[in-house]
Backbone bond lengths (Angstrom), bond angles and torsions (degrees), N, CA, C in turn:
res aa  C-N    CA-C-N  psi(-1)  N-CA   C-N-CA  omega(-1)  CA-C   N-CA-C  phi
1 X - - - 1.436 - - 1.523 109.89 -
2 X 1.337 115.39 50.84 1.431 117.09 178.77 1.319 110.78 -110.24
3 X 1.557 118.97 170.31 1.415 122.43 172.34 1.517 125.21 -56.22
4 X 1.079 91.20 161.92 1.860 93.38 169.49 1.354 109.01 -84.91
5 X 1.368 114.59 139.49 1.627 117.23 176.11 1.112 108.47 -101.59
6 X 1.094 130.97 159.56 1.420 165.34 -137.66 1.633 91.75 -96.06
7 X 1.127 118.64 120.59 1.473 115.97 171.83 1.676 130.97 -136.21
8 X 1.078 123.13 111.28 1.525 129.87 -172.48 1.695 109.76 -27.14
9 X 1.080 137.49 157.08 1.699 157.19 -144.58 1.690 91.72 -120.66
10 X 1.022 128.86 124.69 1.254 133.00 148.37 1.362 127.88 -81.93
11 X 1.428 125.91 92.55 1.260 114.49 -168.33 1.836 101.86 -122.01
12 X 1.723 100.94 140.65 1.585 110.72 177.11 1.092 105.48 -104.69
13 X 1.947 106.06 139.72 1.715 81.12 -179.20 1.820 117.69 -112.18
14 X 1.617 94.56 20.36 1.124 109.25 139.76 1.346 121.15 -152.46
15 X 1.967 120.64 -147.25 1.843 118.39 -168.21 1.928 83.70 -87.86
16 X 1.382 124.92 -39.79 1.383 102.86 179.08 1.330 133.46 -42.15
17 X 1.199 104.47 -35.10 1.104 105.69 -157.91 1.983 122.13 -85.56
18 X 1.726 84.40 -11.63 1.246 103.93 172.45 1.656 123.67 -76.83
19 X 1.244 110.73 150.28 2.021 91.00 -159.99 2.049 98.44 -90.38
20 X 1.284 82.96 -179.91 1.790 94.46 -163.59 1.500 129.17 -93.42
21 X 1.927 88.58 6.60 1.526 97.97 171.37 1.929 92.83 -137.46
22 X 1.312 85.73 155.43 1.776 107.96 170.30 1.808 105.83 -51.15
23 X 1.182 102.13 124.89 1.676 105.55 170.90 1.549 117.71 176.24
24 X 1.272 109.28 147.62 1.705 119.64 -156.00 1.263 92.34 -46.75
25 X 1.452 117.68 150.90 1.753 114.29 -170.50 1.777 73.57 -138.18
26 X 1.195 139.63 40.63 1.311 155.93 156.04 1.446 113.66 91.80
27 X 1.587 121.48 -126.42 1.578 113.78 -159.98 1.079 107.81 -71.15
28 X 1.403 135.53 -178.11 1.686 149.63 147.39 1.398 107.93 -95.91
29 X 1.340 119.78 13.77 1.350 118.31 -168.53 2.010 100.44 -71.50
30 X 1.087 97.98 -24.73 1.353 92.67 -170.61 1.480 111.31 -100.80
31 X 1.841 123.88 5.63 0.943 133.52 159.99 1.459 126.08 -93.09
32 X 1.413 121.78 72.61 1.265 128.62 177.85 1.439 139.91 -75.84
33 X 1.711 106.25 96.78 1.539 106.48 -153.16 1.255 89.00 -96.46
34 X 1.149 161.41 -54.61 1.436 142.59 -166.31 1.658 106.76 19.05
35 X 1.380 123.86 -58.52 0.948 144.48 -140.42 2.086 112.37 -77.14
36 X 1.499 86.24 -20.13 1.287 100.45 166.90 1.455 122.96 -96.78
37 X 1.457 119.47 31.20 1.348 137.36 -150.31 1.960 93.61 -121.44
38 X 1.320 119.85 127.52 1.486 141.03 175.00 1.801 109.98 -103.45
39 X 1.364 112.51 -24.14 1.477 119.87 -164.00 1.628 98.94 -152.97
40 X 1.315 110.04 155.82 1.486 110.98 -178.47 1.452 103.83 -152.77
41 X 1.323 107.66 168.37 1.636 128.67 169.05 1.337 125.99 -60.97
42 X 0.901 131.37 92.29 1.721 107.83 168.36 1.623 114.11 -116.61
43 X 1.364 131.78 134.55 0.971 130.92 -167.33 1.457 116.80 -115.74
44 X 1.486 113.00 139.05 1.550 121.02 -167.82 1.712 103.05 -81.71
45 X 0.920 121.53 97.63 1.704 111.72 -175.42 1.310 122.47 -77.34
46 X 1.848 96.64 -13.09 1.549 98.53 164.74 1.795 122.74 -57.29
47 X 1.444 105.27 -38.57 1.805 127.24 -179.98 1.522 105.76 -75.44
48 X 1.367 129.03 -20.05 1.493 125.99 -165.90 1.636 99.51 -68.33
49 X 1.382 81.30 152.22 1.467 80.80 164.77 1.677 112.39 -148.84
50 X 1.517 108.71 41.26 1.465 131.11 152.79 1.598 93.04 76.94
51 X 1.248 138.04 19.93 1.887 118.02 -162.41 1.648 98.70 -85.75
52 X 0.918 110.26 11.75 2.043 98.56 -170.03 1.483 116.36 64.74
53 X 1.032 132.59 -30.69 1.361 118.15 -175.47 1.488 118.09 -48.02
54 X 1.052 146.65 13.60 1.499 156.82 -157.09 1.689 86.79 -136.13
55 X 0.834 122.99 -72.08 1.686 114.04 159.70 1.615 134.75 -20.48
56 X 1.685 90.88 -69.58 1.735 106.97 -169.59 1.625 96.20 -67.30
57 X 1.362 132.10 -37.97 1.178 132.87 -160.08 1.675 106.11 -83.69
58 X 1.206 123.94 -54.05 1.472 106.21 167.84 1.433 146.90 -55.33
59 X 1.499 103.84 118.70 1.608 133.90 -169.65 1.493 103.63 -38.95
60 X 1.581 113.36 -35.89 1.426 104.86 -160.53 1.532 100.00 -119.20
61 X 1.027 125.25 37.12 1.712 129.67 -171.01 1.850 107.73 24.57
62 X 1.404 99.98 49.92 1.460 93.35 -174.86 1.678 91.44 -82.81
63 X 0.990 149.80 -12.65 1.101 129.35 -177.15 1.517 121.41 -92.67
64 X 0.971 113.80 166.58 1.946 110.78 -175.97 1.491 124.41 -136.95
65 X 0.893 154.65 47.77 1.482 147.09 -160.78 1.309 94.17 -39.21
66 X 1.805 104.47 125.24 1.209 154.08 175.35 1.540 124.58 -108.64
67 X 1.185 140.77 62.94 1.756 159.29 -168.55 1.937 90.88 53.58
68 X 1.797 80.54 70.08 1.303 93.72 167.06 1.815 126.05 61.95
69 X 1.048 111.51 -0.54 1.538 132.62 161.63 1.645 123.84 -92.36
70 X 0.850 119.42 144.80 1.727 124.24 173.99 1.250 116.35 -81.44
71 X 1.406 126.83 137.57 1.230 121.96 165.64 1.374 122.78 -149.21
72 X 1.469 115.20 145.12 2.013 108.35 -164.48 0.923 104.82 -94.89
73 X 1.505 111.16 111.44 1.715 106.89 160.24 1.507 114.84 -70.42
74 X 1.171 109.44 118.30 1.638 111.97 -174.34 1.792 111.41 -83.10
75 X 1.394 95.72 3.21 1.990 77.25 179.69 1.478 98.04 -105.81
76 X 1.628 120.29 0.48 1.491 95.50 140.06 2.062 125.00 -114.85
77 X 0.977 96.70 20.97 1.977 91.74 -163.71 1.774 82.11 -107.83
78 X 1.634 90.10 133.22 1.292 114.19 -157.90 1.788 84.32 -110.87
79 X 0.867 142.08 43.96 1.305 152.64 151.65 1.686 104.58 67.54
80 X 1.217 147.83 -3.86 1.499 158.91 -171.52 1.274 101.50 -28.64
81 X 1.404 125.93 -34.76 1.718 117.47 -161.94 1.336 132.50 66.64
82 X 1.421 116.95 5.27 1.276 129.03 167.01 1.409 119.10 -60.01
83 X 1.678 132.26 -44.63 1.609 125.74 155.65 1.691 105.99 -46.17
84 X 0.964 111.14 -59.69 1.796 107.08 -166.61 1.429 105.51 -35.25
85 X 1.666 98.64 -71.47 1.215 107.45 179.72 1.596 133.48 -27.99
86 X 1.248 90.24 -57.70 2.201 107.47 179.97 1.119 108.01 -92.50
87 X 1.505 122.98 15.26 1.863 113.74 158.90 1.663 94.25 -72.96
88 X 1.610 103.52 147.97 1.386 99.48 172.33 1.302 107.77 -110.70
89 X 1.731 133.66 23.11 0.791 158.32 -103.79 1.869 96.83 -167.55
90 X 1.144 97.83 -65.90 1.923 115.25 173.30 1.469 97.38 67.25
91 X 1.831 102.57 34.07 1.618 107.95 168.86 2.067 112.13 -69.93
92 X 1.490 104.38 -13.35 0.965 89.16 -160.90 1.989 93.34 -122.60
93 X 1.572 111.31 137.92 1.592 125.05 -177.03 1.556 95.10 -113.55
94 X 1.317 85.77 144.58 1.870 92.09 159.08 1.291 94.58 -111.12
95 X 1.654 97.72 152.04 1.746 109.25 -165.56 2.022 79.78 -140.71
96 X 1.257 91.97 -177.81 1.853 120.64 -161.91 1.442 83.82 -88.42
97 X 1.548 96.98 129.11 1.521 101.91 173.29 1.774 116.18 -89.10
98 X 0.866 141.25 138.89 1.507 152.68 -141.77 1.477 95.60 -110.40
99 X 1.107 114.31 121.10 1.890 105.43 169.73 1.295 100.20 -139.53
């Protein structure tokens, strides 16, 4: 349950230079999908009751424990509903995202 670190940009400055099989070309930190998101997380912190599972369960580590609290970073959580779902708690709704 630690932060995200800071991670260097992979940039090609052309298709050569790019290699010839699929493979981590490093963070997603600089790939910010939030943005492909229709519905989102919001969590009642009054109902929490701190267990991580809203954590361990998200695909995209959009979540973060914050002095022991959860919180969605929305410029990466692509709205899936998988935390909602596995709170056992059902502290957390997805509601209509507003743009």
């Amino acid at each position: 349950m630690s932060k995200k670190k800071d991670d260097k940009r992979i940039i090609f400055n052309s298709e050569k230079e790019m290699p010839l099989v699929a493979m981590s070309l490093g963070s997603m930190l600089y790939n910010k999908t939030g943005a492909w998101r229709n519905i989102k997380p919001v969590i009642d912190l009054s109902k929490c009751i701190k267990c991580g599972i809203c954590w361990k369960f998200c695909p995209d580590t959009s979540i973060d424990i914050v002095d022991e609290w959860p919180q969605v970073n929305y410029d990466y959580c692509k709205g899936c509903g998988i935390c909602a779902e596995e709170c056992p708690e059902k502290c957390i709704v997805m509601v209509e995202e507003e743009k």
